[in-house]
NULO-299699 format. One line per field, with one value per residue (C-alpha): residue in three letters; residue number from 1; x negated, y negated, z; chain. Coordinates in steps of 0.5 Angstrom, whole numbers. Layout:
! residues N
residuo	Ala; ...
num	NUM; ...
c1	X; ...
c2	Y; ...
c3	Z; ...
cadena	A; ...
This chain:
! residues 133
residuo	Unk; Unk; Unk; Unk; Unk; Unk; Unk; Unk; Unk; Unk; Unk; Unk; Unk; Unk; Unk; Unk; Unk; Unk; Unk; Unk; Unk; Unk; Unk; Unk; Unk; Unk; Unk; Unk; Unk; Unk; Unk; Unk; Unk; Unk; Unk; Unk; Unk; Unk; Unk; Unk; Unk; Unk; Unk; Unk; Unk; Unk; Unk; Unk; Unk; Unk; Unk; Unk; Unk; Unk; Unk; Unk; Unk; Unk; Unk; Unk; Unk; Unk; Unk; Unk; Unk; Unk; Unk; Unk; Unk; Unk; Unk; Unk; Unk; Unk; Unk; Unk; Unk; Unk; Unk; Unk; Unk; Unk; Unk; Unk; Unk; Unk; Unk; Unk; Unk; Unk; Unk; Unk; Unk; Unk; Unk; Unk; Unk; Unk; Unk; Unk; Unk; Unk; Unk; Unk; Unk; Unk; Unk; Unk; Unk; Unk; Unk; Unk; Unk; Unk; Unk; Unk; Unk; Unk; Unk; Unk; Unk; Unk; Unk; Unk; Unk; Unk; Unk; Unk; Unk; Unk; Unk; Unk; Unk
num	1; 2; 3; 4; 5; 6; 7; 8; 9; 10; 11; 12; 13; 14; 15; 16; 17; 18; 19; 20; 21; 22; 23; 24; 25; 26; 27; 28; 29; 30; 31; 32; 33; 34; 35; 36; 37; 38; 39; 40; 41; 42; 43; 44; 45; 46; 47; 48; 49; 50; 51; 52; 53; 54; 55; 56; 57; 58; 59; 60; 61; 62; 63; 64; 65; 66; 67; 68; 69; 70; 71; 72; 73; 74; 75; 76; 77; 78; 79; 80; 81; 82; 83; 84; 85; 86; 87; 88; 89; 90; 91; 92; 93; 94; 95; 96; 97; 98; 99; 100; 101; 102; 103; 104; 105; 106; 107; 108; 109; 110; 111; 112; 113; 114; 115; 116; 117; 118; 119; 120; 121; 122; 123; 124; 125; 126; 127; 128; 129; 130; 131; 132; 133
c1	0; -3; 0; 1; -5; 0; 0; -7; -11; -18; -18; -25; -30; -29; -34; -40; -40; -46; -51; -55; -58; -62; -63; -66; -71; -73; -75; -79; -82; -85; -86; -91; -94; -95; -99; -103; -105; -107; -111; -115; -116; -118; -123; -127; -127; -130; -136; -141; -145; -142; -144; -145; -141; -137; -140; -136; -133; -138; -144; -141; -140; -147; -150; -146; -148; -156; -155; -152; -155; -160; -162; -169; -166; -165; -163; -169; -166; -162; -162; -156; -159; -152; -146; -149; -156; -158; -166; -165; -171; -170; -175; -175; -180; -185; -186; -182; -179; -176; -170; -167; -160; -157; -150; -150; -159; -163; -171; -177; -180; -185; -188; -192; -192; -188; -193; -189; -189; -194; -193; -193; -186; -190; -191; -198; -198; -194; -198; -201; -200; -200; -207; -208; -207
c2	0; -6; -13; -20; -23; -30; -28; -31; -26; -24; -19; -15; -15; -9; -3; -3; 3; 7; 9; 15; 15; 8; 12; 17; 13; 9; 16; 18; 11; 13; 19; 18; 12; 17; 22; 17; 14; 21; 22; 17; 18; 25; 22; 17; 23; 27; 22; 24; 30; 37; 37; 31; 28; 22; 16; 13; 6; 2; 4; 4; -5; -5; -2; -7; -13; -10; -11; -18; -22; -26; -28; -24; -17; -12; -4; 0; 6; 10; 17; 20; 24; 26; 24; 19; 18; 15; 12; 6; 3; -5; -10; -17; -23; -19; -13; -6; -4; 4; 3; 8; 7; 12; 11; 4; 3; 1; 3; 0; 7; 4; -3; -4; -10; -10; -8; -9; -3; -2; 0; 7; 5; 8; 3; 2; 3; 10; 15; 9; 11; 19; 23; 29; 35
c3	0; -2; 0; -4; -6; -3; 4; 7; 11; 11; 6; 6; -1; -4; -3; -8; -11; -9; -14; -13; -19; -16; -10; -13; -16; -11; -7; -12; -12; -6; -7; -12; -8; -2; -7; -10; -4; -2; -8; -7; 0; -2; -7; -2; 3; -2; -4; 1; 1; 3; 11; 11; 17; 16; 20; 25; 25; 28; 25; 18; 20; 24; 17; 14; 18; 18; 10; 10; 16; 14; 22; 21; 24; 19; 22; 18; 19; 26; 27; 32; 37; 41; 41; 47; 44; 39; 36; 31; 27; 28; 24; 27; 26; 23; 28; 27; 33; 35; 39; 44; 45; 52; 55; 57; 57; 51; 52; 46; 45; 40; 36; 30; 26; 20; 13; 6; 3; -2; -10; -8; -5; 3; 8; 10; 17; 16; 21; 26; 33; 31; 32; 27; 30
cadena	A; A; A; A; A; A; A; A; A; A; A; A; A; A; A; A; A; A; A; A; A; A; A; A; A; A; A; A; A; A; A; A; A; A; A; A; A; A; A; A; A; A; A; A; A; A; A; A; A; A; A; A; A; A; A; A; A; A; A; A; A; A; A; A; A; A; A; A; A; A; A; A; A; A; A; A; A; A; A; A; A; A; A; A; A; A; A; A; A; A; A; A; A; A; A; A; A; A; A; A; A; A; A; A; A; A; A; A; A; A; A; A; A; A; A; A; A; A; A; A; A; A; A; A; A; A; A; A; A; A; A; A; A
């Protein structure tokens, strides 16, 4: 039963018709940006070399930083020990420094003076420090 469009009343908007065709694209939309977000998440993941672990978020900014900064430190290299150990080579003001880093200490294992690395690509303090055996 309908009522005469002279009465006045609030009369509710009809009712879009729902569309599920729409719907459906709108799915699938999404289904195709989720497998391809893991797609690409697969391939940085498969980027290193097998074995290697992936290495945590502060050391990937460190390594970063360490390239970036120009205030004289630069990170030469770093080797985790243990999951609370660490060993960092850190070059700063023209000296070379081993750093041992443990739970909340840092030590200054060894120093030498930083020496540009020669056309053979070695540095030329390499073997300063050690004895021959």
């Amino acid at each position: 039963m309908t009522l005469p469009a002279t009465i006045p009343l609030r009369r509710e908007p009809e009712a879009a018709a729902s569309t599920p065709g729409l719907e459906a694209a709108w799915m699938g939309i999404l289904v195709v940006l989720a497998l391809l977000a893991a797609v690409v998440w697969r391939k940085i993941r498969m980027r290193r070399p097998v074995g290697q672990a992936p290495k945590a978020a502060m050391t990937r900014w460190s390594d970063l930083w360490a390239r970036r900064s120009d205030t004289g430190l630069a990170l030469v290299s770093s080797a985790r020990l243990t999951p609370s150990h660490s060993v960092h080579e850190v070059q700063w003001q023209g000296r070379r420094m081993l750093i041992g880093c443990a739970g909340q200490s840092m030590q200054l294992l060894g120093e030498v003076p930083a020496v540009a690395p020669d056309s053979t690509g070695l540095s030329a303090n390499m073997g300063e420090g050690s004895e021959a055996p």
